[in-house]
SEROGU-741760 format. One record per residue (C-alpha): z, y, x; residue in three letters. Coordinates in Angstrom, 2 decimals, padded with zeros to 5 digits. Layout:
+---------+---------+---------+-------+
:       Z :       Y :       X : numar :
+---------+---------+---------+-------+
:       Z :       Y :       X :   ALA :
...
+---------+---------+---------+-------+
This chain:
+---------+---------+---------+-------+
:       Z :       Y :       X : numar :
+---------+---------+---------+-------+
: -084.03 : -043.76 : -044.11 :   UNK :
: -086.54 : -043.36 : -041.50 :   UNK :
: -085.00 : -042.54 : -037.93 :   UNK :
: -087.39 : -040.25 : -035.45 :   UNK :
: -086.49 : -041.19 : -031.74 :   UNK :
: -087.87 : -038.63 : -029.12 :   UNK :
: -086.85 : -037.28 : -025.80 :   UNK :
: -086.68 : -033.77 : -024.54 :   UNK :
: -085.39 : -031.75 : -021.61 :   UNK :
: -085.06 : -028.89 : -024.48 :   UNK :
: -081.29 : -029.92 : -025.04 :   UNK :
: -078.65 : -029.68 : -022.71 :   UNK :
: -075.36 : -030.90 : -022.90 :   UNK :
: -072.59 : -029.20 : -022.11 :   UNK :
: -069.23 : -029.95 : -020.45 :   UNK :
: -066.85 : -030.84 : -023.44 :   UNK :
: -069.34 : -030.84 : -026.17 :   UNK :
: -068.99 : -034.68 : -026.69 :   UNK :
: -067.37 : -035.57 : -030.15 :   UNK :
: -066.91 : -039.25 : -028.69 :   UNK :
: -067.46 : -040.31 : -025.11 :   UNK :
: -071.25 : -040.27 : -024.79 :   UNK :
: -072.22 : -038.55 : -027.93 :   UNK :
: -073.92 : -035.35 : -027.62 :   UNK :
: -076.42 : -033.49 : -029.34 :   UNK :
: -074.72 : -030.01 : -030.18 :   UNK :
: -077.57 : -028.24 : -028.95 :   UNK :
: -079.65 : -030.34 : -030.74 :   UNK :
: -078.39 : -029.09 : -034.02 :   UNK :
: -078.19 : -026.05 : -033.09 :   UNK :
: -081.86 : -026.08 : -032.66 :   UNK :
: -082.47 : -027.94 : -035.76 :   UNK :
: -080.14 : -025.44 : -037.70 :   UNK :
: -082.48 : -022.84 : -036.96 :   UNK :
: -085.55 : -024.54 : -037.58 :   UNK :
: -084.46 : -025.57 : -040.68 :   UNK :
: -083.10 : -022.03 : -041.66 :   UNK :
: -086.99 : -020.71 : -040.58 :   UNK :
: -088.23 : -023.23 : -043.53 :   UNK :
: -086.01 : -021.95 : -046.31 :   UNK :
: -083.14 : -024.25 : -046.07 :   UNK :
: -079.55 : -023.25 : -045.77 :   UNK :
: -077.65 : -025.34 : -043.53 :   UNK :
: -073.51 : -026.61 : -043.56 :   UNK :
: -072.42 : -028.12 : -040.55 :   UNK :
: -069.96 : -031.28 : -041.03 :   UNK :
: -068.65 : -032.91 : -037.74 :   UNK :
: -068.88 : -036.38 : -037.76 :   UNK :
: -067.95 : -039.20 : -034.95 :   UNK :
: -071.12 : -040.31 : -034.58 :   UNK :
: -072.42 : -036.70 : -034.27 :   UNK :
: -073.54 : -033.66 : -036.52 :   UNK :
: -074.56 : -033.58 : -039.73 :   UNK :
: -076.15 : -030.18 : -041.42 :   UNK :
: -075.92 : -030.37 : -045.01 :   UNK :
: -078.73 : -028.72 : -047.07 :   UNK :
: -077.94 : -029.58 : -050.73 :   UNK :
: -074.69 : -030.76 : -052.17 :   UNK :
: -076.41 : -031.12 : -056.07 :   UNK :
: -077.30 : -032.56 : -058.23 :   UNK :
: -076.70 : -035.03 : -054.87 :   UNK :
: -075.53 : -034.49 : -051.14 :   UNK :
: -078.96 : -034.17 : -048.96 :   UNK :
: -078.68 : -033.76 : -045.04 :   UNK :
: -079.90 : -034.22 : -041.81 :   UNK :
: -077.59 : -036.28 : -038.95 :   UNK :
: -078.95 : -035.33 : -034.92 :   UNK :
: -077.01 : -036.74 : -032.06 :   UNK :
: -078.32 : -038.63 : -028.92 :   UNK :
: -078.57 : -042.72 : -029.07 :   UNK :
: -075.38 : -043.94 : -027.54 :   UNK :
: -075.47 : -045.50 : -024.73 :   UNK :
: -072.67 : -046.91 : -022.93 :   UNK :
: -073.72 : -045.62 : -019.30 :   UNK :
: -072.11 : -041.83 : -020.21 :   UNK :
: -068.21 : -042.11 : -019.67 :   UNK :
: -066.75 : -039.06 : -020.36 :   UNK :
: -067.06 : -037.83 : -016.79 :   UNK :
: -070.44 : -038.31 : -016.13 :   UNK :
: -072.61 : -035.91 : -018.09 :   UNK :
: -076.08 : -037.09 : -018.37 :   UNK :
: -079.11 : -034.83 : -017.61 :   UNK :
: -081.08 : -033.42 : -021.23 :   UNK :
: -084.12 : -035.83 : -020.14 :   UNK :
: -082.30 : -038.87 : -019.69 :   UNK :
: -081.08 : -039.40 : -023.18 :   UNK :
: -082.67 : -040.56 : -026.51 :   UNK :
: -082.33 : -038.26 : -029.12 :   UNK :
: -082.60 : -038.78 : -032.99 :   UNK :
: -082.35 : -037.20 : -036.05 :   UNK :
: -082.49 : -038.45 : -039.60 :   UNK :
: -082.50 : -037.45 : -043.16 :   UNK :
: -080.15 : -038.95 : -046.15 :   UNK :
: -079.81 : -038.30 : -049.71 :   UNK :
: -076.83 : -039.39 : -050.99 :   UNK :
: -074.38 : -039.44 : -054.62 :   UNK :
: -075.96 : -038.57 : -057.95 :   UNK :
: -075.89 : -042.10 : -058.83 :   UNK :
: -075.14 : -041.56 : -062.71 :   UNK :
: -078.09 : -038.89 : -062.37 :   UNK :
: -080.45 : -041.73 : -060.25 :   UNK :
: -080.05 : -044.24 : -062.77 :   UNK :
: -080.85 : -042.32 : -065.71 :   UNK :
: -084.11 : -041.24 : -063.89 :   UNK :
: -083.26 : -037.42 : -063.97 :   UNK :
: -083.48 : -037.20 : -059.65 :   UNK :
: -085.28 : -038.45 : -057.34 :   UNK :
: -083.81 : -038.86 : -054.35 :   UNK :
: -086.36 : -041.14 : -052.64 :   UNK :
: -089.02 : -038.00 : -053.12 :   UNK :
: -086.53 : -035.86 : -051.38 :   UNK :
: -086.11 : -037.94 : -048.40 :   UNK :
: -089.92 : -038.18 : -048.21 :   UNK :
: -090.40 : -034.39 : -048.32 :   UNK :
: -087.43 : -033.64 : -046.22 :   UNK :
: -088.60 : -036.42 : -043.45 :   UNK :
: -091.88 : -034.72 : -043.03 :   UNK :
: -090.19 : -031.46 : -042.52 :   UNK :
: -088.36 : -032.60 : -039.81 :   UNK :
: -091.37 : -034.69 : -038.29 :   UNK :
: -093.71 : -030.86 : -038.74 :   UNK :
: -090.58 : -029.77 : -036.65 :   UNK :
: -090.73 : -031.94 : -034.04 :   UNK :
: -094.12 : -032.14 : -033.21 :   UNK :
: -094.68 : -028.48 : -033.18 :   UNK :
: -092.34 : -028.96 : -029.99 :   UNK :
: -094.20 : -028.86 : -027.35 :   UNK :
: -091.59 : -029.99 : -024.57 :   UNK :
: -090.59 : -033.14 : -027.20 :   UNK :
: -092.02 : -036.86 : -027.27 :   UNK :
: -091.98 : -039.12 : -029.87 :   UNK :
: -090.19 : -042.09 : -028.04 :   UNK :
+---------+---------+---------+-------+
């Protein structure tokens, strides 16, 4: 699993949006959601603590992207940073199918691969993004 770090003034946060203290990124997916939905995929939200995850595939394994912004322990719940100021990542994981994996009928590793470089075309094609 490959993590892409960037930063952007694209994504705001908004009052409340927080799943933890100093997690954010709901506009982030959001975003991404759409993107993703542009390139054919569809897209299941799942909350998570550490921040969103948007499920593509659930078989013959469980393939999705997680977005949030790096924690950092400077945001308290009360202080909200500004879009800019935060790190913001997003990642793709390919997980169960085991039984399937080991027999050699998936690959997940070639999924991963193909879905990384979807969200990398993404990203790039951003123009108010930089690769941190």
């Amino acid at each position: 699993m490959s993590i892409i770090l960037f930063k952007s003034d694209l994504f705001t946060v908004e009052p409340g949006e927080e799943i933890q203290p100093g997690i954010y990124g709901l506009r982030l997916a959001k975003w991404l959601e759409a993107k993703l939905k542009e390139r054919g995929y569809a897209v299941e939200w799942i909350t998570e603590d550490w921040g969103w995850c948007l499920v593509l595939r659930r078989k013959p394994f469980m393939l999705w992207v997680g977005c949030s912004n790096v924690y950092d322990e400077r945001w308290k719940e009360d202080d909200i940073p500004e879009s800019d100021e935060l790190t913001w990542q997003c990642f793709a994981v390919a997980e169960g199918g085991w039984i399937a994996s080991i027999l050699g009928r998936i690959n997940k590793d070639e999924a991963i691969k193909e879905l990384e470089s979807v969200l990398m075309e993404i990203i790039l094609s951003e123009p108010r993004i930089r690769l941190v």
